[in-house]
VEXDREN-332885 format. One record per residue: residue number from 1; residue in one letter; z, x negated, y negated of N, C-alpha, C in turn. Coordinates in Angstrom, 1 decimal, m for minus. Each point is the difference from the previous one (the first is absolute). Example, Ala and Ser with C-alpha at 12.3 -4.5 7.8 and 13.67 -1.06 7.14 Angstrom:
2
1,A,7.8,m13.2,5.7,0.0,0.9,m1.2,0.0,m0.9,m1.2
2,S,m0.7,0.4,m1.1,0.0,m0.9,m1.1,0.8,0.8,m1.1
END
This chain:
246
1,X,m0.5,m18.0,49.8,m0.6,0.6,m1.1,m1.5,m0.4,0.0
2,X,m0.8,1.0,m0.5,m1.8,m0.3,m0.2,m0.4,0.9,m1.4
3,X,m0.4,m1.3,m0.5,0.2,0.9,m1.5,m1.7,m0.3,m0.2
4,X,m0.9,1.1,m0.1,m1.3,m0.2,0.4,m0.6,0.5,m1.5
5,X,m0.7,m0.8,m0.6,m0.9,0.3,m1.3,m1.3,0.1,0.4
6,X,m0.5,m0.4,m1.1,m1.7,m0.2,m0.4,m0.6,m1.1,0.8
7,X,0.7,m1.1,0.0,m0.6,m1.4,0.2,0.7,m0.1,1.7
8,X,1.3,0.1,m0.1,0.5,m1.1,1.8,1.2,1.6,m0.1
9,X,0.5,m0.5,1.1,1.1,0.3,1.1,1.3,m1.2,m0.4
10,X,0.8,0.5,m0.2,1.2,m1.6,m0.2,0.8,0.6,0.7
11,X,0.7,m0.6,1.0,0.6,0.6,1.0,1.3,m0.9,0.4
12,X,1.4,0.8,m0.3,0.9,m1.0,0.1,1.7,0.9,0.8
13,X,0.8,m0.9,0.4,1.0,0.5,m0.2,1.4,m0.1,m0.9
14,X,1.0,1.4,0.7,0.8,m0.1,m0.7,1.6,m0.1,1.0
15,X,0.6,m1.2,m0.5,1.5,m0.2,0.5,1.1,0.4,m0.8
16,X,0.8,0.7,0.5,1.0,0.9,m1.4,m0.9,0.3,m1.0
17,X,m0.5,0.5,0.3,m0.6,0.7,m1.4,m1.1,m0.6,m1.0
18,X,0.3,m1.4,0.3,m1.0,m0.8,m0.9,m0.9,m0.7,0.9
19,X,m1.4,m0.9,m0.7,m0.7,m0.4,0.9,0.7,m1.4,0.9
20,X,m1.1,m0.2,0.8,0.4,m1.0,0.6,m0.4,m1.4,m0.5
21,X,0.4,m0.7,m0.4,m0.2,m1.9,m0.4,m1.2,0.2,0.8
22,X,m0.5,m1.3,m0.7,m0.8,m0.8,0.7,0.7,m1.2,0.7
23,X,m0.2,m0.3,0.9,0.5,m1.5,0.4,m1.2,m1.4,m0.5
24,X,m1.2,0.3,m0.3,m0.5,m0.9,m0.7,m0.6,m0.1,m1.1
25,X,m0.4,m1.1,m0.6,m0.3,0.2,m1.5,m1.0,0.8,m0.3
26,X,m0.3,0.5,m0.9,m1.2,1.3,m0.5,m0.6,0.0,m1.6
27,X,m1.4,m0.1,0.4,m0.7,m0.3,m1.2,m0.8,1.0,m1.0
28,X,0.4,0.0,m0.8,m0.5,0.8,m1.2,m0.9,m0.4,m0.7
29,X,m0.8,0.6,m0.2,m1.4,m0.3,m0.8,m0.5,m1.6,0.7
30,X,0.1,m0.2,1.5,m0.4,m1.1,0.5,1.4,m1.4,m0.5
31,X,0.4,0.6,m0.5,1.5,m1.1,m0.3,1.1,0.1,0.9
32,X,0.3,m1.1,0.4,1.1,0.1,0.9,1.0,0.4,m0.8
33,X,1.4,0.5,0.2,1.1,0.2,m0.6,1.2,m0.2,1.0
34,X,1.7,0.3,m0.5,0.9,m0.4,0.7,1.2,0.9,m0.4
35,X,m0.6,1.3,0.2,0.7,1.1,m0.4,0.0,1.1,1.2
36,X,1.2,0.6,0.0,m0.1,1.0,0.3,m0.7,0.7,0.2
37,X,m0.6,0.4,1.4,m1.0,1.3,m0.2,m0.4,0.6,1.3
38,X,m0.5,1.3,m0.5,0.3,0.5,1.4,m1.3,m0.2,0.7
39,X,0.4,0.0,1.6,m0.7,m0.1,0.8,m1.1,1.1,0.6
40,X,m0.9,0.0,m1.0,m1.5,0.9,m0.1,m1.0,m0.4,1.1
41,X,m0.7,1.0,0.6,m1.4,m0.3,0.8,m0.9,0.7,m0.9
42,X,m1.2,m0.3,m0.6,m1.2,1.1,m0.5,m1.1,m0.4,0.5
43,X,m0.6,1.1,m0.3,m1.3,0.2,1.8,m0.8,0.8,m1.5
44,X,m1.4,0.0,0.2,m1.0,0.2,m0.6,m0.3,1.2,0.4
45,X,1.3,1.2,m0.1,m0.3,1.2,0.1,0.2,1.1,m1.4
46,X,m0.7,0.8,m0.7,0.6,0.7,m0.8,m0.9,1.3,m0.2
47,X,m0.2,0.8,m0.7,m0.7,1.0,m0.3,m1.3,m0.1,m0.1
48,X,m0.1,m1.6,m1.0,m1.2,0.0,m0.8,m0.6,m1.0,0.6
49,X,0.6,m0.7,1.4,m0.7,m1.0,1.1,m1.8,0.4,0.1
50,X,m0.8,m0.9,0.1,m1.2,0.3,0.1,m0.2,m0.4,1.8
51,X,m0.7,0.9,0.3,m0.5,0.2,1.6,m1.3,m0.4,0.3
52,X,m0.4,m1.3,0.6,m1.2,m0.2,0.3,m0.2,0.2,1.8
53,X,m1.4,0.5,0.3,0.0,0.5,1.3,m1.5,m1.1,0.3
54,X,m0.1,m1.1,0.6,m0.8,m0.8,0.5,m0.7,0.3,1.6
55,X,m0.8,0.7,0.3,m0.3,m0.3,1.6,1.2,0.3,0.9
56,X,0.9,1.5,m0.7,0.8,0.2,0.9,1.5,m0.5,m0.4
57,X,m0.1,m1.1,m0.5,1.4,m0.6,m0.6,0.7,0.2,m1.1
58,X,1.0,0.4,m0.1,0.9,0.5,m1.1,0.4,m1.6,m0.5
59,X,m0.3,0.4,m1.3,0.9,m0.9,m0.9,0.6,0.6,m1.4
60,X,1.6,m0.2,0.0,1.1,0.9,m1.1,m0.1,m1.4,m0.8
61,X,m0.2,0.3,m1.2,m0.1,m0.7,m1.1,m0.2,m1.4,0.1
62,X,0.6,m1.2,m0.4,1.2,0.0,m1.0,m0.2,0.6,m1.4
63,X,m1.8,0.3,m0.3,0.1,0.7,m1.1,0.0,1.3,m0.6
64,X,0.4,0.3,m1.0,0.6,1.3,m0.5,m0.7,0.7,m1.2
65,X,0.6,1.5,0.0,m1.0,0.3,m1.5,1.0,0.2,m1.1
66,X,1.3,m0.2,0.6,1.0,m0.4,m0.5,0.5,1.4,m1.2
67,X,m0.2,0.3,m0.9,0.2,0.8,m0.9,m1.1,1.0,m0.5
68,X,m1.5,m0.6,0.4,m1.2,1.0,m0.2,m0.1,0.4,1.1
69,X,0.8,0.8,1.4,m0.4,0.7,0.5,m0.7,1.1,m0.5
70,X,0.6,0.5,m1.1,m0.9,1.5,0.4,m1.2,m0.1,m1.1
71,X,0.0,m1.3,0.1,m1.6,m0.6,m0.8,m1.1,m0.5,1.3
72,X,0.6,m0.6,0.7,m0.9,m0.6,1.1,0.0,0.3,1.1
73,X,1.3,0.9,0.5,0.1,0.4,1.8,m1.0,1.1,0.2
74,X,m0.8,0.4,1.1,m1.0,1.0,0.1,0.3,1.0,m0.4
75,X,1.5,0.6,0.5,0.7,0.9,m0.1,m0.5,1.0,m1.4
76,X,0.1,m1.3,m1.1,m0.3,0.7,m1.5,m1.1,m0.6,m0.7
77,X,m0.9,0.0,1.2,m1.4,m0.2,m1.0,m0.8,m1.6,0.2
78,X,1.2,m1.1,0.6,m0.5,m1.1,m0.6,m0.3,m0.7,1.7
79,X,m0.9,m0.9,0.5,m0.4,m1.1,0.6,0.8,m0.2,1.0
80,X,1.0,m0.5,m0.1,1.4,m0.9,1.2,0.4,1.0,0.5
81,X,m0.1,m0.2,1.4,1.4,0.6,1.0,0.6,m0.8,0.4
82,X,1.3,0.9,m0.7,1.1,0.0,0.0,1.2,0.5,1.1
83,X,1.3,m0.7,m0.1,1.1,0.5,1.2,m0.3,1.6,m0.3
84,X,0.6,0.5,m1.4,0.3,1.1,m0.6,m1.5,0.8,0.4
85,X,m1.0,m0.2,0.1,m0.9,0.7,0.3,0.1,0.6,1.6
86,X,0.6,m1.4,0.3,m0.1,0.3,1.9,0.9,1.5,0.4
87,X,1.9,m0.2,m0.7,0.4,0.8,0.1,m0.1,1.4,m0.7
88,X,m0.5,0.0,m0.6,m0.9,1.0,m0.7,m0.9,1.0,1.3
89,X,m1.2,m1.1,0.7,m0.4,0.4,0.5,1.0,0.9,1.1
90,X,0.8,m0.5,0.8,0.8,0.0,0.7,0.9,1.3,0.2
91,X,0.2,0.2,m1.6,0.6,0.6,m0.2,1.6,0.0,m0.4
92,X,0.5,m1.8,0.3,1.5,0.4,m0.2,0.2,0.0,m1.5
93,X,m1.1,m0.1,m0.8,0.7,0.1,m1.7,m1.0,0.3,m0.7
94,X,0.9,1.4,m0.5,m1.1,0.2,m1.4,m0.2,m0.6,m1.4
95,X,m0.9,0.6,m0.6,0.2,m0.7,m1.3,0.4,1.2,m0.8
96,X,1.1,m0.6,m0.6,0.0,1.4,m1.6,0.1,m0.1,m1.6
97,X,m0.4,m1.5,0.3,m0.6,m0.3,m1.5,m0.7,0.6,m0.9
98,X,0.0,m0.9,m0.9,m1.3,0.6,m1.3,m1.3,0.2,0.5
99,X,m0.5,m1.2,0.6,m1.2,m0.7,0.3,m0.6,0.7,1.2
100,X,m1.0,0.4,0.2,m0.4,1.3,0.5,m0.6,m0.9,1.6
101,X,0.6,0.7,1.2,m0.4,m0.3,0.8,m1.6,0.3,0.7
102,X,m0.5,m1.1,0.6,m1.6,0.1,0.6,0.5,0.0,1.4
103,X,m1.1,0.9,0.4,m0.1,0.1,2.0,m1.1,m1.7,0.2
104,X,0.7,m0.4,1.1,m1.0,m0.8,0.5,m0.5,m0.2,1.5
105,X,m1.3,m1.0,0.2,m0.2,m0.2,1.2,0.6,m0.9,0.6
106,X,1.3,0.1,0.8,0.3,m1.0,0.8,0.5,1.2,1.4
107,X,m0.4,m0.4,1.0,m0.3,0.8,1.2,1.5,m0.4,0.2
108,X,0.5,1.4,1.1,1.6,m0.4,0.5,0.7,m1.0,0.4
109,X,m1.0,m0.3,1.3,0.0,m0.6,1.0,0.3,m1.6,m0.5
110,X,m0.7,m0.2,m1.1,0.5,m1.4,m0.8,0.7,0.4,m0.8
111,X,0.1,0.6,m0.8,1.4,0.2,m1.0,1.0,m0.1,1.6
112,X,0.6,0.5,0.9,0.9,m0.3,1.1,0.2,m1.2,0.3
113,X,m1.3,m0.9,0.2,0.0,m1.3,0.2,0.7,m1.4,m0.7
114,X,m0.1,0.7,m1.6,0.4,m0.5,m0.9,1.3,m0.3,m0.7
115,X,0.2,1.6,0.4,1.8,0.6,0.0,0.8,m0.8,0.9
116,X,m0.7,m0.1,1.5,0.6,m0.5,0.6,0.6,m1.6,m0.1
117,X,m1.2,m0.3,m0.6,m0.1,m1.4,m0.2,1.3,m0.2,m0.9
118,X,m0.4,0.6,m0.8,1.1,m0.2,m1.3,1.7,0.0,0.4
119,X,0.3,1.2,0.8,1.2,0.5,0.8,0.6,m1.6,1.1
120,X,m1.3,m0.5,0.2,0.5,m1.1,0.7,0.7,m1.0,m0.7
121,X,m0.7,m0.4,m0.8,0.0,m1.3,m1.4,1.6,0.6,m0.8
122,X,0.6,0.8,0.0,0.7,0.2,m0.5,0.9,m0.1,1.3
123,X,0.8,0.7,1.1,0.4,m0.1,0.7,0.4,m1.2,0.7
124,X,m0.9,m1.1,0.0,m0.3,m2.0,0.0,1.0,m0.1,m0.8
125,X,0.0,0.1,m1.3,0.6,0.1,m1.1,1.6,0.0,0.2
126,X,0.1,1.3,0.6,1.4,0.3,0.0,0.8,m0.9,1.5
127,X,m0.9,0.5,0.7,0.6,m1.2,1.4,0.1,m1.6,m0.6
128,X,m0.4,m0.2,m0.9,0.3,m2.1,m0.3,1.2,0.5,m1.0
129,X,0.1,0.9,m0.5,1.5,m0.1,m0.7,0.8,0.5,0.3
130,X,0.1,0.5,1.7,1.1,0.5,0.8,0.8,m1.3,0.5
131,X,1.1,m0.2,0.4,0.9,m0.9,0.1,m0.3,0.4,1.9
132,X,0.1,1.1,0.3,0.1,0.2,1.5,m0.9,0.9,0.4
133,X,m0.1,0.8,1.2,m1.4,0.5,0.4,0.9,1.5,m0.5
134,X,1.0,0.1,m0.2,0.5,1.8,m0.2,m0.4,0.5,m1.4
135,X,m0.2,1.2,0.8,m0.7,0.6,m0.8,0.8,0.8,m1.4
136,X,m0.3,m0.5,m1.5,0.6,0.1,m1.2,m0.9,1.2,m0.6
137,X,0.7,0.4,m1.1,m0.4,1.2,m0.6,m1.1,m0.9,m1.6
138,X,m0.7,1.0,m0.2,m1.1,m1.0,m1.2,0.0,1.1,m1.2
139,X,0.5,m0.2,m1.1,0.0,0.2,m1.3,m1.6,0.0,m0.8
140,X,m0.9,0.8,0.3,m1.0,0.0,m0.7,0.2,0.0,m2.0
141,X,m1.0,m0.9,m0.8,0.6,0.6,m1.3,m1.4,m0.5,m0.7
142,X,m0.5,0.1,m1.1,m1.1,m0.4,m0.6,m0.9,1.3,m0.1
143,X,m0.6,0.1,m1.1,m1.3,0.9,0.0,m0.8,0.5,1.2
144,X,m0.3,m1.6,0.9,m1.3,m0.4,0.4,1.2,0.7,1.2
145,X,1.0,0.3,0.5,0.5,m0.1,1.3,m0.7,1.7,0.4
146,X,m0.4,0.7,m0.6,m0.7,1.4,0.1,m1.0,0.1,1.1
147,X,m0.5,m1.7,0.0,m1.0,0.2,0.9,0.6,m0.2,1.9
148,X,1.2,m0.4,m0.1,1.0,m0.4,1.1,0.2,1.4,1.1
149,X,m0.6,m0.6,1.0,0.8,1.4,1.4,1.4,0.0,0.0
150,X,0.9,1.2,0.6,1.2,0.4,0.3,1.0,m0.7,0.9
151,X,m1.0,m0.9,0.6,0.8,m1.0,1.4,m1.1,m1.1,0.1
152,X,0.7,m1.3,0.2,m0.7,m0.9,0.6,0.8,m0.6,1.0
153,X,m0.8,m0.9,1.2,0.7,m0.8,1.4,1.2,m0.6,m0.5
154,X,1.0,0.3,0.7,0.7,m1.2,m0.3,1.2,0.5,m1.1
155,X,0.0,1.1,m0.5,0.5,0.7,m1.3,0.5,1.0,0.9
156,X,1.7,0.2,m0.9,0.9,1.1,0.8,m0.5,1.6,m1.0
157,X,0.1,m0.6,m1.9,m0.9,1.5,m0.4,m0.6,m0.4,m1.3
158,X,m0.2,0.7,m0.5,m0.7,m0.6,m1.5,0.5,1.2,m1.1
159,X,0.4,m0.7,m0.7,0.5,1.1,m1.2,m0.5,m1.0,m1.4
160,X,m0.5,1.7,m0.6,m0.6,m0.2,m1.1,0.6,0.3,m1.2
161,X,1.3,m0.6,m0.8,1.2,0.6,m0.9,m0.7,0.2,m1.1
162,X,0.8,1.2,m0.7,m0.4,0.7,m1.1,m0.7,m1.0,m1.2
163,X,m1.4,0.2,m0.4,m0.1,m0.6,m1.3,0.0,m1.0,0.8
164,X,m0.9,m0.5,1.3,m0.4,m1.5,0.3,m1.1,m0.2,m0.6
165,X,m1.0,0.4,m0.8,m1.3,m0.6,m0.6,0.6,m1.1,m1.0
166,X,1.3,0.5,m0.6,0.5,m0.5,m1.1,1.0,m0.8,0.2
167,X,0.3,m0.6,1.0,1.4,m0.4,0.6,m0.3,m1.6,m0.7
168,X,m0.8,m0.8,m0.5,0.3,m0.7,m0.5,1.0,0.0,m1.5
169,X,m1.1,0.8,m0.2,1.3,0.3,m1.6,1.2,0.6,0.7
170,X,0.5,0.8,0.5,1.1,0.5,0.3,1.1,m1.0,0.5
171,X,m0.6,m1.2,0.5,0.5,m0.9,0.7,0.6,m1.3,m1.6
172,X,m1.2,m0.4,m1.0,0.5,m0.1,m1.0,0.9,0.3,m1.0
173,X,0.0,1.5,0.0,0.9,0.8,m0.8,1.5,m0.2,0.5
174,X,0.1,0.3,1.7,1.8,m0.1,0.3,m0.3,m1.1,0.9
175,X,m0.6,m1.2,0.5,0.7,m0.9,0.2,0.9,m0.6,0.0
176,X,1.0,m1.3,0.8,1.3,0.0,m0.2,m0.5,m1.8,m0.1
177,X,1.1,0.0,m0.9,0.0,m1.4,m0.5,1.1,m0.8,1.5
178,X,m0.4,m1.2,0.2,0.4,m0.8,1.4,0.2,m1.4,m0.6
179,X,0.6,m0.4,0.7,0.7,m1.9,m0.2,0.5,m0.9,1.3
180,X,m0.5,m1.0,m0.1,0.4,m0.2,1.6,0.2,m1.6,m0.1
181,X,1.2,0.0,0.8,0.7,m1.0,0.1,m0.6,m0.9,1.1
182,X,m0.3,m1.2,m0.1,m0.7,m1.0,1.7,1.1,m1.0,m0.7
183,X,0.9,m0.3,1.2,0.7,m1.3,0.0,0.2,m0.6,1.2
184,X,0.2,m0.8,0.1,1.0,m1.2,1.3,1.2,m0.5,m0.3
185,X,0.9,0.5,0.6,1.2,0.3,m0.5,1.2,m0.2,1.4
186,X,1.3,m0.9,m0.1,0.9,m0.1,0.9,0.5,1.1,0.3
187,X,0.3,0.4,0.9,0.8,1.3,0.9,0.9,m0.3,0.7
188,X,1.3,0.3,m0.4,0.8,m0.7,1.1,0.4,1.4,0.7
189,X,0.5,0.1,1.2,0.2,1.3,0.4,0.9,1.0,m0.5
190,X,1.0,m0.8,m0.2,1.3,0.9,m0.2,m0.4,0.0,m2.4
191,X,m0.9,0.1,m0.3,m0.4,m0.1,m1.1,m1.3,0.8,m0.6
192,X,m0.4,0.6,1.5,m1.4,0.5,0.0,m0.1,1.5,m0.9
193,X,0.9,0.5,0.2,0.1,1.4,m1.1,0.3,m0.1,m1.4
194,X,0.6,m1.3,m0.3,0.0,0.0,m1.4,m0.9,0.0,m0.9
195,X,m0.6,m1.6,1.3,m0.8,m0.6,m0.7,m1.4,0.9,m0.3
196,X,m0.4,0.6,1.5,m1.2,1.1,m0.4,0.1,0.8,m1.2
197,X,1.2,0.5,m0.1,0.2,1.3,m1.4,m0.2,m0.8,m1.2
198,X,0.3,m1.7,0.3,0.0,m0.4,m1.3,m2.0,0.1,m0.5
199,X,m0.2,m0.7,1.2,m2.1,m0.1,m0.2,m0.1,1.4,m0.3
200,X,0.4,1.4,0.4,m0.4,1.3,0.0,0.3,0.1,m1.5
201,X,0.7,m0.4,m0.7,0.0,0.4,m1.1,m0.7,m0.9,m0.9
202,X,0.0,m0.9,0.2,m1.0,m0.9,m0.7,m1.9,0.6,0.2
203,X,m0.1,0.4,1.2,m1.4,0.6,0.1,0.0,1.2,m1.3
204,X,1.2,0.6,0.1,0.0,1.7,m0.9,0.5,m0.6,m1.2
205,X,m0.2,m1.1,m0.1,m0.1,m0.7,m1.8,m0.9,m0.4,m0.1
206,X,m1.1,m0.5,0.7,m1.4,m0.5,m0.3,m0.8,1.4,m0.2
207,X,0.0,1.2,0.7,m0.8,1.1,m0.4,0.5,1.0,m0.9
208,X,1.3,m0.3,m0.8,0.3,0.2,m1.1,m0.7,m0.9,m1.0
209,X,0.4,m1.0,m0.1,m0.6,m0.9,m0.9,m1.7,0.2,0.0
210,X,m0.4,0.3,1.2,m1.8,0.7,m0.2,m0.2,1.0,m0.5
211,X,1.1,0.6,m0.3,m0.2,1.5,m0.8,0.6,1.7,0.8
212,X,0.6,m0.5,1.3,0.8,1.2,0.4,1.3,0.4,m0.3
213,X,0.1,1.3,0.1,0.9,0.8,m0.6,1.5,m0.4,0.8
214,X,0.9,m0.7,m0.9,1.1,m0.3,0.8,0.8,0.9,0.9
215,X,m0.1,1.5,m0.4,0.9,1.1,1.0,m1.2,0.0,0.7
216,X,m1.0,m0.3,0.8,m0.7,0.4,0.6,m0.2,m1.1,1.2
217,X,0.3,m1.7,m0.3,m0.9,m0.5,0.8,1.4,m0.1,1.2
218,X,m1.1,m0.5,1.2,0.8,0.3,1.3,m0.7,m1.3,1.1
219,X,0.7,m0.6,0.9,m0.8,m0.8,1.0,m0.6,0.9,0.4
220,X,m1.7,m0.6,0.4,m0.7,0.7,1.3,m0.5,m0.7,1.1
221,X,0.0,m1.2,0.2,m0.1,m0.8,0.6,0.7,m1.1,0.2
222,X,0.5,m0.9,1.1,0.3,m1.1,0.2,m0.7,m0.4,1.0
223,X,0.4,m1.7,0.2,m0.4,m0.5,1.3,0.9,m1.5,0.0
224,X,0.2,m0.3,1.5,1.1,m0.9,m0.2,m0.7,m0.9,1.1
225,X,m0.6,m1.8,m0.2,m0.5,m0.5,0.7,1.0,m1.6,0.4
226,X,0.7,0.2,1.4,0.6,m1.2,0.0,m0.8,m0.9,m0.2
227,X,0.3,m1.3,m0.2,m1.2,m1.3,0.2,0.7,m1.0,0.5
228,X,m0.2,m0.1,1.0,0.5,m1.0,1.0,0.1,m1.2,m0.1
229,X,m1.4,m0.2,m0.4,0.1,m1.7,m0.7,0.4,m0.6,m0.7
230,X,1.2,1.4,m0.8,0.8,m1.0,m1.0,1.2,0.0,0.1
231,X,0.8,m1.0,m0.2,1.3,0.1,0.0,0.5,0.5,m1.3
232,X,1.2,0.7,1.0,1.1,0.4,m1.1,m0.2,2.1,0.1
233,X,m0.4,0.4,1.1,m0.2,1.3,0.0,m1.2,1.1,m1.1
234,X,m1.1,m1.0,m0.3,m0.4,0.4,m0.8,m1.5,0.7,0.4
235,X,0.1,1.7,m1.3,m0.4,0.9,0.5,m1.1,0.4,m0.8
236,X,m1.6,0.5,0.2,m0.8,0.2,m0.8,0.1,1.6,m0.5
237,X,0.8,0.3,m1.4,0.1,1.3,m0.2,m0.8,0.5,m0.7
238,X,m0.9,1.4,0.1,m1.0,0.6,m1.2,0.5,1.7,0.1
239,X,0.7,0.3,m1.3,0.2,1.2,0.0,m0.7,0.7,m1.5
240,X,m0.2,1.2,0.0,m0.9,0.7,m0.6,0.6,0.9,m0.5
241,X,0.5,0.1,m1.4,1.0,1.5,m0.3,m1.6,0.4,m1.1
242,X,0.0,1.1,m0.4,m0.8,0.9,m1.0,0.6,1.4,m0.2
243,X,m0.3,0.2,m1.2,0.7,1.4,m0.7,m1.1,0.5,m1.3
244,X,0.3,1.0,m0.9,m1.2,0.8,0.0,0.0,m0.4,m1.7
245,X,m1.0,m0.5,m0.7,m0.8,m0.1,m1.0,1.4,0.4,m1.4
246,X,0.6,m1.1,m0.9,1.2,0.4,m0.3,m1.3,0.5,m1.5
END
């Protein structure tokens, strides 16, 4: 998934359906935390990225015009070039806003250079959150994803689902409530199907008790880790049931 705004690119995937963990801790507002969460890359790409061109050298943000684009991108009048001005130039996106579009001077040949630039920084992106070198399909979504080509390296196709500008809220609205069970726990062999069904149901009582709808919730994940070092057959279990907003 690349869900591309104003400001960055957040670029992540999905396992059954939901995102993927982080395996390490992850900080918010510069605070460390010890929570769940998914495992995001953001790259200082978005619509309203500002483009400085030095002696030849491209540099993509990190800063942005964030919500006054069509106050300050050249496009409509104002100073900064912008991503959104580049593709513009380019051609892959129009505008059909309120805000009345301006022709500007930026020659092809660097608007190309820039696109390209950008095409790369994004595609980096998606190769560090591939697990393997094969090539996976990429979910564009966000306003800002407008400015995004039809294929990048590395990528089997790109699909853009209905109402992605808006897919955050959409994603709000029918999200599925989840609960997840992490234990270490004895396994004896001739015991191992009970005992799992007993943790499977205990997971699909924790994402009840978070608020999912009991006819709804269902396992979607397990994982089953012997650990050797300990006696007595004992097993590192994390299973994940979720069901849909009661």
């Amino acid at each position: 998934m690349v869900d591309v705004g104003g400001t960055t690119s957040d670029v992540g995937a999905l396992t059954h359906g939901y995102p993927r963990e982080s395996s390490v801790a992850v900080e918010l507002g510069e605070v460390r935390t010890n929570f769940r969460m998914p495992d995001i890359l953001a790259i200082a790409i978005g619509g309203g990225t500002k483009v400085t061109l030095t002696d030849g050298d491209i540099q993509l943000g990190p800063e942005s015009v964030g919500h006054e684009l069509t106050q300050k991108a050249l496009s409509f009048g104002g100073d900064t070039l912008t991503l959104t001005d580049v593709a513009i130039t380019k051609q892959v996106m129009e505008w059909t806003g309120k805000a009345k579009q301006e022709s500007i001077d930026l020659a092809p040949e660097v608007a190309n250079q820039i696109y390209a630039h950008m095409v790369e920084k994004v595609e980096e992106a998606i190769d560090r959150m591939k697990t393997s070198a094969t090539k996976v399909p990429v979910i564009l979504v966000g306003g800002g994803s407008a400015l995004m080509p039809n294929e990048f390296d590395g990528v089997s196709s790109v699909v853009r689902p209905e109402h992605f500008e808006v897919a955050n809220a959409i994603g709000v609205a029918l999200g599925e409530i989840s609960g997840q069970l992490d234990k270490i726990v004895p396994i004896e062999p001739n015991q191992r199907a009970e005992i799992l069904a007993d943790l499977e149901k205990e997971a699909c009582q924790l994402a009840m008790e978070a608020g999912a709808c009991v006819n709804s919730v269902s396992v979607i994940e397990r994982s089953e880790i012997p650990l050797s070092y300990l006696q007595g057959n004992m097993v590192h279990v994390k299973i994940k049931a979720a069901g849909r907003i009661a």
